[in-house]
C-alpha positions in Angstrom: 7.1 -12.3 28.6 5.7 -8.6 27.8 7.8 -5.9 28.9 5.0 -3.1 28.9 5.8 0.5 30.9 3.5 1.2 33.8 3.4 4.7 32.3 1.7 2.8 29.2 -2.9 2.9 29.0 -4.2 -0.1 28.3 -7.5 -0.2 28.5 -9.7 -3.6 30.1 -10.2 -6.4 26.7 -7.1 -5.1 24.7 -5.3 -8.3 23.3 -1.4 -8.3 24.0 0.8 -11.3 22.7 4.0 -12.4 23.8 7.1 -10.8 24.1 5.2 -7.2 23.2 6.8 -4.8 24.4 4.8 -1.1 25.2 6.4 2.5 25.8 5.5 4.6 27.9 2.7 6.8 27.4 1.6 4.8 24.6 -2.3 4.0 24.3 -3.8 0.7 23.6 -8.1 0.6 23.2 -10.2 -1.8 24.5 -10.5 -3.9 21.1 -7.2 -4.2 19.9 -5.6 -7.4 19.1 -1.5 -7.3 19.4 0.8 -10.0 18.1 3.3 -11.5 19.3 6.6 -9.6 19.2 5.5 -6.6 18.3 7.4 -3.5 19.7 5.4 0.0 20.2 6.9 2.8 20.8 6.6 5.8 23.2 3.6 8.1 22.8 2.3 5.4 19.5 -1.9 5.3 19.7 -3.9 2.2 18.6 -7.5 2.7 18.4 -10.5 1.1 17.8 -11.2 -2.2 16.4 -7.1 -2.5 15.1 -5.3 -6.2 14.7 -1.7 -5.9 14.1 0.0 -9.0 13.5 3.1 -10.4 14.7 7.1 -8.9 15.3 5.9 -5.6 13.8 8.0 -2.5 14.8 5.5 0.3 15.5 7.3 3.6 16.5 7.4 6.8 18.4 3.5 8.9 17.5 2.1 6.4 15.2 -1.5 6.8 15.5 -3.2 3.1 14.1 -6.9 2.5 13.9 -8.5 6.5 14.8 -11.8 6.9 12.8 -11.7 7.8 9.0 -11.4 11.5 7.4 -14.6 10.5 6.1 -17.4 13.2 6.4 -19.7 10.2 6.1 -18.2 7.9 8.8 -21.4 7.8 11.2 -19.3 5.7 14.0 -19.8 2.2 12.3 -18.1 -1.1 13.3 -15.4 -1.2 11.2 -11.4 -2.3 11.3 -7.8 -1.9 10.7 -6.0 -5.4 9.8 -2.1 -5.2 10.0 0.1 -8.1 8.8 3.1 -9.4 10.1 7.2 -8.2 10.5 5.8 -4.5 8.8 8.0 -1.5 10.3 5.7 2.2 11.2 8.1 5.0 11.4 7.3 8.1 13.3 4.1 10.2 13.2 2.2 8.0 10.6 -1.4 7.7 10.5 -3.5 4.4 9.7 -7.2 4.7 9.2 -9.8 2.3 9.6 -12.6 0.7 6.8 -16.0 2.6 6.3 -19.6 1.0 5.6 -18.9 2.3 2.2 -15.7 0.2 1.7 -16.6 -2.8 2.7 -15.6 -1.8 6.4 -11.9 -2.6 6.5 -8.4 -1.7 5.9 -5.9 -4.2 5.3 -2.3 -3.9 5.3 0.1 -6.9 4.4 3.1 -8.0 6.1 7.1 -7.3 5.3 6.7 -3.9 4.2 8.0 -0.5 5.7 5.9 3.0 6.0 8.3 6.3 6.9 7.8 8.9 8.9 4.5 10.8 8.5 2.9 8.1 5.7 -0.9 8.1 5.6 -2.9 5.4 4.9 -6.4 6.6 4.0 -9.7 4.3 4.8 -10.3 1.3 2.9 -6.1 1.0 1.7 -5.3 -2.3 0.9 -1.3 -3.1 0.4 -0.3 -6.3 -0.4 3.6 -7.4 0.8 6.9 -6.1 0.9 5.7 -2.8 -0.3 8.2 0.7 0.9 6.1 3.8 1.5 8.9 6.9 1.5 8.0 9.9 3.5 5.1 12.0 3.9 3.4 9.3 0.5 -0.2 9.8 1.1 -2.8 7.2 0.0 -6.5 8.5 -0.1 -9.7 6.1 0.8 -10.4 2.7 -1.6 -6.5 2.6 -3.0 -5.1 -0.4 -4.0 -1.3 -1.2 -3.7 0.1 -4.8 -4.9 3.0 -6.4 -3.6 6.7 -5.1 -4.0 5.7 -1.5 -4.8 7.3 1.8 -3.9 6.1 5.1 -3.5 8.8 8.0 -3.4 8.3 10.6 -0.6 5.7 13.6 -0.7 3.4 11.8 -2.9 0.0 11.6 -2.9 -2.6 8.7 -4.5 -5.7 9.9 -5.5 -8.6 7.9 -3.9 -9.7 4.6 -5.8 -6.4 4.4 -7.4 -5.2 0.7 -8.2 -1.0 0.3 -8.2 0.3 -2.9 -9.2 2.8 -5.4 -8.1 6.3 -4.2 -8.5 5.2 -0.9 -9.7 6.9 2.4 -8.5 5.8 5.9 -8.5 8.9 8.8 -7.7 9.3 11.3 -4.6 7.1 14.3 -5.8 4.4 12.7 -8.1 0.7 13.0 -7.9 -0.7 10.1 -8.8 -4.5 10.6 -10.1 -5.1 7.1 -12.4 -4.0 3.5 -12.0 -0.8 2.0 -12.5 0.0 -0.9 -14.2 2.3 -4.2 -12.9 5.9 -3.1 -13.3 5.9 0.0 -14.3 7.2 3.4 -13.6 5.6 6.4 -13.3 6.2 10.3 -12.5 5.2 13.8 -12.6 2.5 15.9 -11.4 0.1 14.5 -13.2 2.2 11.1 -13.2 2.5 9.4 -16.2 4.3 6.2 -17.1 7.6 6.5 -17.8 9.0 2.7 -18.7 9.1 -0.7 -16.6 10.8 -0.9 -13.1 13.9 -2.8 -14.0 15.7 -2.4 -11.1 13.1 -4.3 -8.8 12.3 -6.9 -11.6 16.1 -7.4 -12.0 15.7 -8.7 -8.3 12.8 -11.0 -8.4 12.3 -12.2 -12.1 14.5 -14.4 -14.4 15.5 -13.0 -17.7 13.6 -14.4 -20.3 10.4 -12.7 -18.0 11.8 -9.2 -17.9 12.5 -9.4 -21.8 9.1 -10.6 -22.0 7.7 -7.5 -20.7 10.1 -5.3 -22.5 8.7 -6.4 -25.6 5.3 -5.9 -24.2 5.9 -2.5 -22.5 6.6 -1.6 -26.7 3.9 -3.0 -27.9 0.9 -1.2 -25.4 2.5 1.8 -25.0 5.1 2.9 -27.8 3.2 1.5 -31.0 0.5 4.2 -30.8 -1.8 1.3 -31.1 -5.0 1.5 -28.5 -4.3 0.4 -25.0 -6.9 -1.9 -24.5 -7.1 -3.6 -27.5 -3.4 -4.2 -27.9 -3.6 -5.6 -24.4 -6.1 -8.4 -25.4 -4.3 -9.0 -28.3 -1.3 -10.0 -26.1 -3.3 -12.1 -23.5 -3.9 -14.6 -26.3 -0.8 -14.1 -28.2 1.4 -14.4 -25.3 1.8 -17.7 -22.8 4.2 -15.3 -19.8 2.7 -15.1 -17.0 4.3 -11.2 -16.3 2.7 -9.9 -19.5 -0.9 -11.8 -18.5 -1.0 -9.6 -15.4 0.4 -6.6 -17.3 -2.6 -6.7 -20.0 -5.4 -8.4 -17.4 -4.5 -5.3 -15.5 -4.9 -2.6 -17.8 -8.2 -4.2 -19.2 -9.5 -4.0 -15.9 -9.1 -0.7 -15.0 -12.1 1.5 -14.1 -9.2 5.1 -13.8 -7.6 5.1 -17.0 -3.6 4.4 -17.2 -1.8 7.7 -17.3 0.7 7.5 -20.6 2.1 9.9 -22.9 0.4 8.6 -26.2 2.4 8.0 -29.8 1.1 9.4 -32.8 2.2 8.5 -35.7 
């Protein structure tokens, strides 16, 4: 059964699961779909066309689904799609999709966003990612799974980050980053592969894999791209495949400090 304050506005066609539970002087629009389990706290807003999924944890002044800082936005349909078992610290800010973007935001499921985090129109995280606070993410950016963002920094829009991949408190991140790698500064550039979280999640012979890689694209002073394709037929690991696939793909650039000989 919901436990839902009567100081709470809810307004007629709002969708509320089991076992919800709504503070007061939250605000729920007409269109919103919330799962089952999900706990929002006092004063947290959902607007719009928002699903959130189930047993999130959506705290005190989140505001979730309120139109796009987009100068463009003309008052489309368009959505905000959160996952499952994600926590929303205080005073964060979700925006929706816009026509331009293909009309949706999506957020996975299993990851955490601290205070004040803003997740521009268009995002789309994977899982298990960790937002520190006051991490900004502009419209279109592209966050795998098990990536981190320190606090204080902001993404530049279209920006593509990739699985495992962590960028430090303080950066300003303006190209794309690669599958588990590091990167810092203002402007951030790579600075190695993210051990520490591929010590948790991959075997051995995988990180080596990539070490041996990581030397090879961006140590030899040999181009990026080519030495990338080189290893995607040279190489049968599945790690160094989405390392190189990655980096051929990119439309931003990869932001490294390059070797000369």
């Amino acid at each position: 059964m919901s436990k839902i304050s009567p100081q709470a506005i809810i307004e007629a066609g709002a969708v509320i699961g089991n076992d919800v539970e709504i503070g007061p002087f939250c605000f729920i629009s007409s269109e919103a779909t919330i799962g089952d389990g999900t706990t929002i706290a006092q004063g947290a807003c959902i607007y719009g066309k928002t699903t959130i999924g189930k047993h999130n944890e959506i705290f005190s002044y989140a505001v979730l689904g309120s139109i796009p800082q987009d100068l463009k936005f003309g008052g489309e349909d368009v959505e905000l799609i959160i996952g499952d078992h994600n926590k929303i610290r205080e005073f964060t800010l979700f925006n929706p999709g816009t026509k331009g973007g293909g009309g949706k935001t999506i957020i996975g499921s299993h990851n955490l966003f601290m205070g004040y985090v803003h997740i521009g129109h268009d995002v789309v995280i994977g899982n298990h990612c960790i937002l520190a606070n006051a991490a900004t993410l502009a419209g279109h950016v592209e966050m795998g799974d098990y990536a981190v963002i320190g606090g204080m920094t902001p993404i530049h829009q279209f920006v593509k980050i990739g699985d495992f991949a962590m960028i430090a408190g303080a950066s300003a991140l303006s190209q794309d980053v690669p599958p588990y790698c590091m990167a810092e500064g203002n402007r951030a550039v790579i600075r190695g592969l993210n051990l520490t979280g591929l010590r948790r999640h991959s075997e051995r012979n995988d990180i080596d894999a990539l070490k041996s890689a990581y030397r090879d694209l961006f140590e030899s002073g040999q181009p990026l791209k080519e030495t990338a394709a080189e290893l995607v037929e040279s190489s049968d690991n599945h790690y160094v495949h989405n390392l190189c696939n990655f980096i051929l793909k990119t439309k931003r650039g990869i932001p490294f400090e390059r070797k000369t000989a």
